[in-house]
N, C-alpha and C positions, 0 to 999 in steps of 0.2 A: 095614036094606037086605038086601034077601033074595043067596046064594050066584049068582041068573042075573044081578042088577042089577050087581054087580060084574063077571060075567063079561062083562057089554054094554060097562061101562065101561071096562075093562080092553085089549077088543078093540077100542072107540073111538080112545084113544090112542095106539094100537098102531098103528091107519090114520093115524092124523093124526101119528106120529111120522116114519113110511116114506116117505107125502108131504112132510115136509117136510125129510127128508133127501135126496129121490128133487131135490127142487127147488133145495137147496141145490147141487148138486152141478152141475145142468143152470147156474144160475150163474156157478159158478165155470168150467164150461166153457166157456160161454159170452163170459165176461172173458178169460180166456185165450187162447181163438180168436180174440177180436175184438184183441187186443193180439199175437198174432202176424201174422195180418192186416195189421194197421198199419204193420209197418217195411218201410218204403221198398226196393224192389229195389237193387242194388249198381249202381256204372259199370261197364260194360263197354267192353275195349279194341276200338274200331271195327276195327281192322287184323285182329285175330286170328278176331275173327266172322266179319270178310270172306273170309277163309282158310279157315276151319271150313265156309261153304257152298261156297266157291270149289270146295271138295273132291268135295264131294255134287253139286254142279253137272259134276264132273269139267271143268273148265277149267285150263288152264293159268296163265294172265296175270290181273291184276289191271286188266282194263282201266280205263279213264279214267270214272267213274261209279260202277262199282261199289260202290264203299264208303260212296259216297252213298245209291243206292238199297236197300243190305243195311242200312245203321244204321237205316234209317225201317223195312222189315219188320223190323228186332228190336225195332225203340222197340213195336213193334205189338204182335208177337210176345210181350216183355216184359209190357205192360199186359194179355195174355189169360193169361199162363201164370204171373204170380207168386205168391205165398204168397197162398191163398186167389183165386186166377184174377180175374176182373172184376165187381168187387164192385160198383159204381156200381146194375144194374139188381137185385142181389138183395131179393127181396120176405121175408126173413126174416132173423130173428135169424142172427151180429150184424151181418152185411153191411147190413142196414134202417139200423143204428145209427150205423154205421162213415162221421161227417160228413169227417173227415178225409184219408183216404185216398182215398176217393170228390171228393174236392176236387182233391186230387195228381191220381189219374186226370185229371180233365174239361182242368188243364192242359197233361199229356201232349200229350193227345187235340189242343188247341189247336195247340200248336207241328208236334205230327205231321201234322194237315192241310195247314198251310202248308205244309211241307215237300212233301209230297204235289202240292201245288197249282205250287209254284214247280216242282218236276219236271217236271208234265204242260206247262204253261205255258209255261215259258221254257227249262231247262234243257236240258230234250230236243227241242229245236226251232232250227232253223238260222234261219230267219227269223218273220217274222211272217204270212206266208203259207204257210209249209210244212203240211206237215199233222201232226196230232198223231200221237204215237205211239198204237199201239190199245189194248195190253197196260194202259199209263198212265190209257186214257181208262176204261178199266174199273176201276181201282183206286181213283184218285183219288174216285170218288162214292160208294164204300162206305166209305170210315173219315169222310164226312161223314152216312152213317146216325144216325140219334138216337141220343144215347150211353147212356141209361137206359132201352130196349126190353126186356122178359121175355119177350113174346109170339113165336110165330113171326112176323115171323125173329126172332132176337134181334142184338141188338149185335154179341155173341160171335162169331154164324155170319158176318154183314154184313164186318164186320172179318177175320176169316181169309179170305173173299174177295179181299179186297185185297189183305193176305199173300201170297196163292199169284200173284194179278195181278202184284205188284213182283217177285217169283219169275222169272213168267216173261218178263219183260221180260229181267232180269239175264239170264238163258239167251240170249237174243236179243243182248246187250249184247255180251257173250261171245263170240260166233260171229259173226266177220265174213261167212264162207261162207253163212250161214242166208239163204234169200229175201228176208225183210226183216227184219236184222239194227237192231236199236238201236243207237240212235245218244244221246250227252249230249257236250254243247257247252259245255267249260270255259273261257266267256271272261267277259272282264271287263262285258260290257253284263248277258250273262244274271243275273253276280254279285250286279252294281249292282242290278237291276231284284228279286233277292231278300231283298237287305239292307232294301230300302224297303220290306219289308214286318215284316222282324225289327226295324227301328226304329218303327215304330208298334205291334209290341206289346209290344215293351221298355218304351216309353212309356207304357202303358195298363198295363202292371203297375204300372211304378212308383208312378203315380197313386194307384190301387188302395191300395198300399201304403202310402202316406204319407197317405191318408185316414185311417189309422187315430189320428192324433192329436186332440187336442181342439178344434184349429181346424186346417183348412188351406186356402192358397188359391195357386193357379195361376196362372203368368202369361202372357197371351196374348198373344203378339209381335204378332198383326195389329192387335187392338185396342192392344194397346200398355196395357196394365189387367191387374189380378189379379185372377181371378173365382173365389169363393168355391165349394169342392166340397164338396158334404155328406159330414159324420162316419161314418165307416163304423159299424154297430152293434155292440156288443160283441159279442153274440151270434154276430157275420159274419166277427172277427176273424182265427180261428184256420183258417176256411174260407178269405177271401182267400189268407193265408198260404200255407199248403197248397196253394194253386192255382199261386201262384208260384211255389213249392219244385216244384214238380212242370212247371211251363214250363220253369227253368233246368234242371232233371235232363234234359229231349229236346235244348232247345236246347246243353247242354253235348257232348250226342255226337255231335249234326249238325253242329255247327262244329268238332269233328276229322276228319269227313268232309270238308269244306269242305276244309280244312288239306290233306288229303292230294289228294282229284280239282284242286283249281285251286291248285296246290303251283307249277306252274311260271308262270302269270300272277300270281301273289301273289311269289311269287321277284321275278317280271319289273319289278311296280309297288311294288316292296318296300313290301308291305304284310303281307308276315306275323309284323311283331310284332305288328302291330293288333291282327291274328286272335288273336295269343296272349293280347293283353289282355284279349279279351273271354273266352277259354277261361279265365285266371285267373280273373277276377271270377265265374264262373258255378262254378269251384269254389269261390271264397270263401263265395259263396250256399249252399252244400250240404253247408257245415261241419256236421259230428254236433252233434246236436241235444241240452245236457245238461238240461235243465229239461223235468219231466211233463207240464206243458202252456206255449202258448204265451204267453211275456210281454208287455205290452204297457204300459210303465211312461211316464208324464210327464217330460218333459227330463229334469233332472238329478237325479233320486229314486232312490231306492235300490232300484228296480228296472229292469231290462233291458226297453226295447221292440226285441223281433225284427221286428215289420214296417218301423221305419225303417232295422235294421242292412240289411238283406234292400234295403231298398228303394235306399239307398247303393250297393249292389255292383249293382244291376242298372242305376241310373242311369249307372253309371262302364264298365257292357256299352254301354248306348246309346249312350254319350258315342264310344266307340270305334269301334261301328258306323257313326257321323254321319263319321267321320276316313275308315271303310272306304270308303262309297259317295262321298265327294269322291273318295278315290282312284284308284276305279273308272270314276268317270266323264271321269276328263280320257284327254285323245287319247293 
């Protein structure tokens, strides 16, 4: 082999070393970034957020609302601005990858529409023929945008719309003097008429979640029968999961918003332990996670299934919510 053949082969190896360090590297950063990505945003104290814009609002008072409609712009807020911002619609590495957190997201997204919805709907409304707030009617239809858009608009843009809308609503909320000053109506109907909707999705988690065993079946009080619900796939497992971990993480800050704006009707129908029960459980749901992925183990086997621990604490949120809306509803 002549002195050039070597020098070809030499500089062969050379390329195909570089590339493959050049890849190795994109890799690992890749895993890295997808794995910081993934941890979950922290709680935050609804009172102290409220304060934080209350400031920037330059406002005095904490009126009655407030702190309702600031936790839903931070729940929002939050899901565009965390570690690696709103990964759901990213078309590339590792956000493409990232099933898990993009799960957590979608059920953010779930509970923050409600919440959205119960506002525009009931809360800020003195009767059934009043007319809606306008600020409201404009926010509420943007965080129901499609949640996995890249194109213009994207999600991202759609959603900060809302944002700045719950904004300026609170401004209005604020200032009684303003023309047409907002208004949210802390009573027990509006409550009622919101619980019944966080009790059919409490419900619809749980299900979710207890689909993950090898048989399960439901029982349907009208029929008076258990009707068999298909197995969730393994594959769907750690998605479900994750969906739910990510409902309790919204619905945990909306219901200390609850606690605090309808503080003195929940005083009144002594019902704020209720409330506390269900803010327990939804901590208990959002215990640190110590296992690399998630378990899903047969009855009594020597491994841990998380989707019926999970499923347990959010049964015993419904259970408590069913307690909240009788309480609400008597005279």
């Amino acid at each position: 082999m002549s002195a050039s053949d070597f020098s070809q082969e030499a500089e062969t190896k050379g390329f195909a070393w570089f590339f493959g360090v050049i890849t190795a590297i994109i890799i690992v950063v890749i895993i890295a970034l997808g794995g910081y990505w993934s941890i979950e945003p922290r709680q935050f104290d609804v009172i102290v957020e409220a304060k934080e814009r209350q400031a920037l609002d330059q406002t005095e008072d904490l009126h009655v609302g407030y702190v309702y409609a600031n936790t839903l712009a931070h729940i929002a807020e939050t899901l565009l601005h965390k570690s690696g911002g709103y990964i759901t619609n990213d078309v590339g590495p590792p956000g493409l990858i990232l099933d898990n957190i993009t799960s957590w997201e979608y059920g953010v997204l779930v509970m923050l529409r409600d919440g959205a919805s119960a506002l525009r709907n009931h809360l800020a409304r003195s009767q059934s023929q009043s007319a809606e707030d306008p600020d409201l009617a404009i926010a509420e239809p943007y965080f129901y945008y499609e949640h996995n858009s890249w194109a213009l608009p994207s999600s991202e843009a759609e959603y900060q719309k809302g944002i700045d809308a719950l904004h300026d609503y609170m401004v209005r909320l604020s200032d009684p003097t303003h023309k047409n000053p907002g208004h949210f109506y802390s009573r027990a109907d509006n409550l009622w008429q919101y619980v019944e909707i966080i009790i059919k999705r409490l419900g619809g988690i749980s299900t979710k979640l207890s689909a993950s065993t090898d048989r399960y079946e439901a029982y349907d009080i009208q029929l008076e029968k258990s009707a068999a619900i298909s197995q969730t796939s393994w594959l769907e497992l750690d998605n479900v999961f994750w969906e739910a971990r990510g409902s309790c993480w919204a619905l945990l800050h909306i219901l200390k918003a609850i606690k605090y704006d309808f503080n003195l009707i929940l005083e009144d129908k002594r019902a704020m332990d209720t409330v506390d029960i269900m803010i327990h459980e939804m901590e208990n749901a959002l215990a640190p996670i110590t296992s690399p992925m998630i378990l899903n183990g047969d009855g009594y086997g020597i491994f841990a299934n998380y989707s019926l621990a999970m499923a347990s604490y959010v049964s015993r949120a419904n259970a408590a919510a069913l307690d909240l809306r009788d309480v609400m509803n008597r005279g």
